[in-house]
N, C-alpha and C positions, 0 to 999 in steps of 0.2 A: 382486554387483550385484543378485542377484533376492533375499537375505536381507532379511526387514522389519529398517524400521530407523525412527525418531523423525524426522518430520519438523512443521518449526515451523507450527502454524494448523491441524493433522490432531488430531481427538481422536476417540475411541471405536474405537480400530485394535482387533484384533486382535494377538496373538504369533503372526503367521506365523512368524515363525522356527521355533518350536516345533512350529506345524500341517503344515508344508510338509515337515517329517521324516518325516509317516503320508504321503508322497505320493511312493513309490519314482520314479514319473516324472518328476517335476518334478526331480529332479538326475541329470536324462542330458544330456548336451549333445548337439549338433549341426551338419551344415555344420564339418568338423575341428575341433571342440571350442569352438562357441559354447554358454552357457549358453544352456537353453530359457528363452524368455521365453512363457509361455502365456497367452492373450489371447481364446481361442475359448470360452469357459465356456458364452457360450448354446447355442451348436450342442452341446456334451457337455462336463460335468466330467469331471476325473479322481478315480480311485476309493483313496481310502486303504488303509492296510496292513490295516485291520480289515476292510472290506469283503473283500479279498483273501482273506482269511485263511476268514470266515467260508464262500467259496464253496467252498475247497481242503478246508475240515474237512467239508461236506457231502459234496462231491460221494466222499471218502477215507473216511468213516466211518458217514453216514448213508442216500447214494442208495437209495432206492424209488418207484416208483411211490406217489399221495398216496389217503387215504380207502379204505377198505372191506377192504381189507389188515389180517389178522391178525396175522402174525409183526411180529419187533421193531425191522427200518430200517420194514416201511411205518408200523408209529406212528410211527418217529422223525420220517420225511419230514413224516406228517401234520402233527403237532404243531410240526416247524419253521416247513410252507408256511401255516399256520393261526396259529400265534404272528407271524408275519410280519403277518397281515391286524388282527391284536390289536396291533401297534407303530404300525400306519399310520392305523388308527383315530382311534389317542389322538392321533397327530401332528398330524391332523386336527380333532381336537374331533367326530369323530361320533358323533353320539348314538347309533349301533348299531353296531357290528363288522359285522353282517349287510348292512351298506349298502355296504360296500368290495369293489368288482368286480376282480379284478385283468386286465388285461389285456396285451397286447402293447408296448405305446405308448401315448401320447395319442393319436395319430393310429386307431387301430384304437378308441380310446372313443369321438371323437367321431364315429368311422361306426358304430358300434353303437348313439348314442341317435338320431341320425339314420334308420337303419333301424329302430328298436322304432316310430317316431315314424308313419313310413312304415306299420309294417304294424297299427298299437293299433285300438284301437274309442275309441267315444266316449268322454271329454271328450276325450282327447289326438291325434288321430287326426289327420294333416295331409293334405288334400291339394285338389282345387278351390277357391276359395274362399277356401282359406287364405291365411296368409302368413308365411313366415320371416325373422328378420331380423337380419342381421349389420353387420357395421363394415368400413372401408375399410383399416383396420388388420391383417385377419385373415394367421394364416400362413396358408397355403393348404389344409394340414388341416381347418382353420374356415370353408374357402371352398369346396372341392371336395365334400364328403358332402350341404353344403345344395343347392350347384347339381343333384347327381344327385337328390337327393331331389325338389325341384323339379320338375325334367323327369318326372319318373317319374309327381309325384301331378296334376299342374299348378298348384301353388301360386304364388303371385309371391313373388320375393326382393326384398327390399329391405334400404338399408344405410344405417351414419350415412359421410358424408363426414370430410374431416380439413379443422382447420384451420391456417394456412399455420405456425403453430410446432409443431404437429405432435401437435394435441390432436384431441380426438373433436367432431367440433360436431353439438350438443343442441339447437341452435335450434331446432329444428322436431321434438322429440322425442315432441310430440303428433300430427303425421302421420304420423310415420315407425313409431311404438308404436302402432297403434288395435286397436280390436274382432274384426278381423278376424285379428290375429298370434296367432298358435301357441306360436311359440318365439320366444327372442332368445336370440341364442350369439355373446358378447365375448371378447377375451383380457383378464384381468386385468392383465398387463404387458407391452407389445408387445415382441416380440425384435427387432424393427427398431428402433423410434423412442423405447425404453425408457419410453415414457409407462405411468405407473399411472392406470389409468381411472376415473373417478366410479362407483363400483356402486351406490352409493345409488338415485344418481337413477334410473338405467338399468331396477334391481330395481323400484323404488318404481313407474312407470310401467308398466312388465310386469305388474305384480300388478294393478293398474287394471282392466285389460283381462283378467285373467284368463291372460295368456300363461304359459308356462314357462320358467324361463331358466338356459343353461350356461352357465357361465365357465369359460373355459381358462386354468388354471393354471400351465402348463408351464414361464412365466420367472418366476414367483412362489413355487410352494412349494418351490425351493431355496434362496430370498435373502430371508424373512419367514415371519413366524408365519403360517398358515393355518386359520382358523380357518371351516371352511363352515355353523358355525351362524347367524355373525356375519352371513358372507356372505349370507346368503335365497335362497342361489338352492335350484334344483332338482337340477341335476349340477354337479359341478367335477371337471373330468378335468385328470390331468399325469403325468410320465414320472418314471422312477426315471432313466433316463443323465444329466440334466443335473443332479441332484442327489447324487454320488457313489455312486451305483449303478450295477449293472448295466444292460448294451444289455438289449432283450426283455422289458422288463418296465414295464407303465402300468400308470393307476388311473382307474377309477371312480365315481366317490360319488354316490351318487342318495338321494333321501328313500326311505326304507325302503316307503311307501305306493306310491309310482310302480315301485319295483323289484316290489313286487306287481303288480300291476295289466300292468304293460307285458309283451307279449310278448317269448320269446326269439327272438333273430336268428338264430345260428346251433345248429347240432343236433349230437347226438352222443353219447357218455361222458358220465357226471358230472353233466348236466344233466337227468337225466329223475330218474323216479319211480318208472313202471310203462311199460313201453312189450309191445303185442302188435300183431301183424299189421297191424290197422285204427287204431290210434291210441296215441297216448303223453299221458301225463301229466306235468307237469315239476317239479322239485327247485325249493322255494324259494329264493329271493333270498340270497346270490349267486351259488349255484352254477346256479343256470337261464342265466346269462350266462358260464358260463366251462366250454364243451363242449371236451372232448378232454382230455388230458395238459394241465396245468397249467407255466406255465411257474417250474419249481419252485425250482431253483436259484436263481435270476431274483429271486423272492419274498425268498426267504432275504438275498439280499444285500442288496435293497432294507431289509429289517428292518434289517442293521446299519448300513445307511447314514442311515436314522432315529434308532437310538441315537447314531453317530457324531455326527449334527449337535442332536441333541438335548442333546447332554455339553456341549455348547460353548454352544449357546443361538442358539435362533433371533434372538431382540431383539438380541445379541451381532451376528450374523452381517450384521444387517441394519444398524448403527450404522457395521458395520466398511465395508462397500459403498455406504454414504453419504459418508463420511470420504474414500474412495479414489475415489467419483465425484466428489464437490465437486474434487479434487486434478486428476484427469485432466481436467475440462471448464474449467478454468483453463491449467492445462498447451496444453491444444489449441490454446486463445482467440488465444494468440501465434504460431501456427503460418501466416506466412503462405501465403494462398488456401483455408485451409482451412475448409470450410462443415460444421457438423453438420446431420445432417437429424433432425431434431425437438428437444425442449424444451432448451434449453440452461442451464438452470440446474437443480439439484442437486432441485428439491421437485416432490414429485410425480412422480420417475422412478426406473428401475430402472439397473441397473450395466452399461448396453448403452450404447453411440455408437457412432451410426453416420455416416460423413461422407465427403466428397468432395473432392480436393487439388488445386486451380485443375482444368486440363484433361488432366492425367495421369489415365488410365482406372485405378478400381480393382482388375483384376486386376495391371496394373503396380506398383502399390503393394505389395499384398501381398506378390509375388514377390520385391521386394526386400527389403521388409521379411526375409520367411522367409530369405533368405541371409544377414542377420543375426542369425538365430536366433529372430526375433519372431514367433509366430503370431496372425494374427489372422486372419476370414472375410472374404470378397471376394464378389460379387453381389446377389439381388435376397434371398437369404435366404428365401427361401421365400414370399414376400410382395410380387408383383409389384406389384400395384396400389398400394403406398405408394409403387415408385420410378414409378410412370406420376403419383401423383400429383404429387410433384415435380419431374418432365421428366429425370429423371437416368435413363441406364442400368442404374445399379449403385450401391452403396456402397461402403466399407469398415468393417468392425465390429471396435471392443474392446469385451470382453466381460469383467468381473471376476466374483472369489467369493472365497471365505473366505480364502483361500491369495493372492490378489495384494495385491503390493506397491506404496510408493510410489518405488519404485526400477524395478521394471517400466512405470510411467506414464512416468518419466525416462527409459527407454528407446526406448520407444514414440516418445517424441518427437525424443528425438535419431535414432532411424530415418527419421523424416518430413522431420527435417531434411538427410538425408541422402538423400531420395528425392529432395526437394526439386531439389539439388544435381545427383545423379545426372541428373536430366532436362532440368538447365536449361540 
């Protein structure tokens, strides 16, 4: 059932067949021997046999401590956690190595330019007066660091609203972007509403005014090319788990000028220069942002999980999760009561739906589903204010990637038909 297979009006697939063998999980069953059908991809992919492999050959033949280490695992370490920051780069299109921060998560990046933001001197420097401004779309990562910031410096938040199909509304993107804004920090693709956002205009109106701008990445640079020159912005943060990498491990990217310029957050190891009694000096850009033990292993896996998806082809991956959404938002369409919440047609979105089934509550859905072996996420998703924007308590989310099938959409639905049933 979960094997890709040829179906009729689907082009640009992927051989899952052949990709879904690097993915030991994906052939365990569950519930006395249902096949898994895996449908949670935004919340965390799963990690291929080379990822695996790569973390088992570090942690077995290479583990040291990283940098300044003579003997020959800490150059290996070095050279692995540092060739890692040289694969992420490229993957990225950044014009430096030296601009790639590694961090914990996206979440931990985007409270790191948040606080640099918080504590800078002039031009960058937020606080009375200011203004930050975000979207109604944000996961809450994107929401919570500007609200503290906020409180902290007194700056006003302000955000774009949604409109009712489940896009950003711009209308008013010359009150909402003025003289007065600091920052703007958007998601490139929402993990709720799967909408891919206009950056053009968003950038183009920031630079106007002189603002900064982050894009979070986090449901983009696993399912498209990323490309942050393209981009303009200022940072683009995202996570290594939702792109078959390891948990513990995000990224960074800042213009190499602003990584000078902005102070560090947090102190410690690694990130200094000279430190005595009365004052320290700090280690350039990247290691001024990355104090303590390095999450090294973390790195490593993320490297092979850039080559992994690199082998295959990002344009590849992205033809393949257009082909298998067109498939699934058709599939659904017939699904009576069934509501998506946001764009329902195939352009302009990412390989997320999220939807609601007449007045069976989304946790009930899933649960059933799961007794069928079907995973997929149930709630607000990190992202309260999209379900306040639409009066729903919760959703339900499938979520695809390189490895779903059009036989897992098939199933999906025949689940729903069968929740359907069960409830009615």
């Amino acid at each position: 059932m979960t094997e890709g297979r040829p179906v009729a009006g689907l082009e640009g697939l992927l051989d899952t067949e052949a990709i879904r063998k690097d993915f030991p999980i994906l052939h365990r069953t569950v519930h006395e021997g249902r096949p898994l059908v895996y449908l949670d991809n935004a919340a965390s992919s799963h990690k291929p046999r080379q990822v695996l492999d790569a973390l088992t050959e570090y942690y077995e033949r290479h583990h040291s401590n990283v940098h300044r280490g003579v003997h020959v695992l800490a150059e290996e370490a070095t050279a692995l956690y540092e060739g890692a920051r040289d694969k992420v780069a490229a993957f990225v299109n950044a014009p430096s190595r030296d601009e790639v921060v590694f961090t914990k998560n996206a979440s931990e990046s985007l409270n790191l330019v948040a606080n640099m933001l918080g504590l800078a001197d002039e031009p960058y420097r937020v606080d009375s007066g200011t203004e930050i401004v975000i979207t109604e779309m944000e996961h809450h990562s994107n929401i919570v660091p500007w609200q503290l910031l906020a409180q902290r410096t007194g700056a006003k938040l302000k955000w774009f609203g949604l409109t009712d199909d489940g896009r950003l509304d711009l209308s008013r993107i010359d009150e909402v972007i003025t003289e007065r804004t600091k920052v703007v920090s958007f998601v490139l693709v929402s993990n709720v509403l799967g909408t891919h956002n206009p950056v053009e205009a968003i950038v183009r109106r920031a630079q106007e005014v002189g603002a900064l701008v982050l894009i979070d990445a986090s449901q983009a640079a696993p399912h498209m090319p990323l490309d942050v020159q393209s981009l303009q912005a200022d940072f683009v943060v995202f996570t290594g788990h939702k792109m078959c990498g390891p948990t513990g491990i995000g990224v960074l990217w800042g213009r190499q000028e602003l990584l000078e310029d902005l102070p560090p957050f947090l102190g410690g190891g690694e990130m200094i220069e000279t430190v005595t009694m009365s004052s320290s000096t700090y280690a350039p850009a990247p290691h001024k942002f990355e104090a303590g033990t390095p999450p090294i292993a973390q790195a490593v896996g993320l490297g092979a999980a850039v080559d992994y998806l690199s082998g295959i082809g990002m344009e590849r991956i992205a033809a393949h999760e257009r082909a298998i959404t067109r498939y699934a938002l058709e599939r659904l369409s017939g699904v009576e009561g069934l509501r998506i919440v946001g764009p329902t047609t195939s352009e302009e979105r990412g390989a997320t739906i999220s939807f609601t089934l007449g007045d069976i509550h989304p946790h009930d859905v899933g649960q059933v589903l799961d007794e069928q072996g079907i995973a997929v996420r149930v709630g607000h998703h990190c992202a309260r204010p999209v379900c306040l924007r639409y009066g729903i308590p919760a959703t339900t989310r499938a979520s695809f990637y390189l490895y779903s099938t059009p036989a897992e959409v098939d199933a999906l639905v025949d689940g729903l038909e069968y929740v359907r049933g069960f409830f009615g």
